[in-house]
C-alpha positions as CSV (number, residue, x, y, z in Angstrom):
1,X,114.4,-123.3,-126.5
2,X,117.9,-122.7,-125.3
3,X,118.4,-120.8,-121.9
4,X,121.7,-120.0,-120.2
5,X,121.4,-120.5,-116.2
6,X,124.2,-118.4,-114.0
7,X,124.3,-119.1,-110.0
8,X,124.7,-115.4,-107.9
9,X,127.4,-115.3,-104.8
10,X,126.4,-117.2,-102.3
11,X,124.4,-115.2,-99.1
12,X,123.6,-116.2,-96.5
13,X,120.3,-117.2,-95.9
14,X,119.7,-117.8,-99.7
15,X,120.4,-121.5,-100.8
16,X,119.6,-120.8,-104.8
17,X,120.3,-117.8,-106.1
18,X,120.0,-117.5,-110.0
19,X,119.6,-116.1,-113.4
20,X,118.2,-117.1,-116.4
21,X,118.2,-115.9,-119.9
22,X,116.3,-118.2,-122.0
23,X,116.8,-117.8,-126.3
24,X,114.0,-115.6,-128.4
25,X,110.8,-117.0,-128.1
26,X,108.5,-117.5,-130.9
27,X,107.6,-113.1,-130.8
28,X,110.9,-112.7,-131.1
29,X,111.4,-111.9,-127.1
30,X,113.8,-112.9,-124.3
31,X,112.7,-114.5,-121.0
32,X,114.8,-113.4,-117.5
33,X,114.1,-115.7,-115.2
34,X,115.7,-115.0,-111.3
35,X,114.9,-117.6,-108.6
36,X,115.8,-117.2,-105.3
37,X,115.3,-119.6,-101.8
38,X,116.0,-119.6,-98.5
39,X,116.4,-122.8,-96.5
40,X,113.1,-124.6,-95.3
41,X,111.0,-122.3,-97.6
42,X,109.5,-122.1,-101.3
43,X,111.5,-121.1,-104.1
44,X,110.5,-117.6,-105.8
45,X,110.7,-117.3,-109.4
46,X,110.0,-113.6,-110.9
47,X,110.1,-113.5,-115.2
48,X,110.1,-110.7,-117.0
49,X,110.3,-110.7,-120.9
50,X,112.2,-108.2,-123.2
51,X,112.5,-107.4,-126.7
52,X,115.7,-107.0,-128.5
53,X,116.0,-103.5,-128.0
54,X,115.2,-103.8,-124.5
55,X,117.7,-106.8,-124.1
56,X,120.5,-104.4,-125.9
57,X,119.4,-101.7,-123.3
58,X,119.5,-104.1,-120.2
59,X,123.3,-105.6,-121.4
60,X,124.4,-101.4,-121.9
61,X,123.7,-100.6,-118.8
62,X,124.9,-103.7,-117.0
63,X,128.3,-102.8,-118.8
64,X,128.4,-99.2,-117.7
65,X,127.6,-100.3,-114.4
66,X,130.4,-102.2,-114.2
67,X,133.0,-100.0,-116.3
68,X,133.1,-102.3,-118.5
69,X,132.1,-100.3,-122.0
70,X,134.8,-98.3,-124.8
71,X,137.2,-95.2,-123.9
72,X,134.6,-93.4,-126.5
73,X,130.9,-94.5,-124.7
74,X,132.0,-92.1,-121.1
């Protein structure tokens, strides 16, 4: 299974800070992985798992968010 890994801005106190999108699993869902750790302590993983549709919803709003969408979608 494929999975695309992007690091976050540094901040401070975090030493990892990262997203991952892993490819459709065998149900046809996507994995979003984040992991996060401060310095002398565990890292934290948190996954949550979306269909296409909710995958398509997640992007959408990610791009509106950020202004980033066509003159005809505002």
């Amino acid at each position: 299974m494929k999975s695309i890994e992007s690091e976050a801005l540094f901040e401070k106190p975090f030493l990892v800070n990262s997203i991952i999108i892993s490819d459709k699993d065998e149900d046809g869902n996507y994995t979003i992985t984040t992991r996060q750790q401060k310095r002398g302590r565990k890292l934290h993983e948190q996954s949550m798992k979306f269909t296409q549709s909710g995958m398509n919803a997640l992007l959408g709003m990610w791009m509106a968010q950020t202004g980033n969408v066509p003159d005809d979608w505002k």
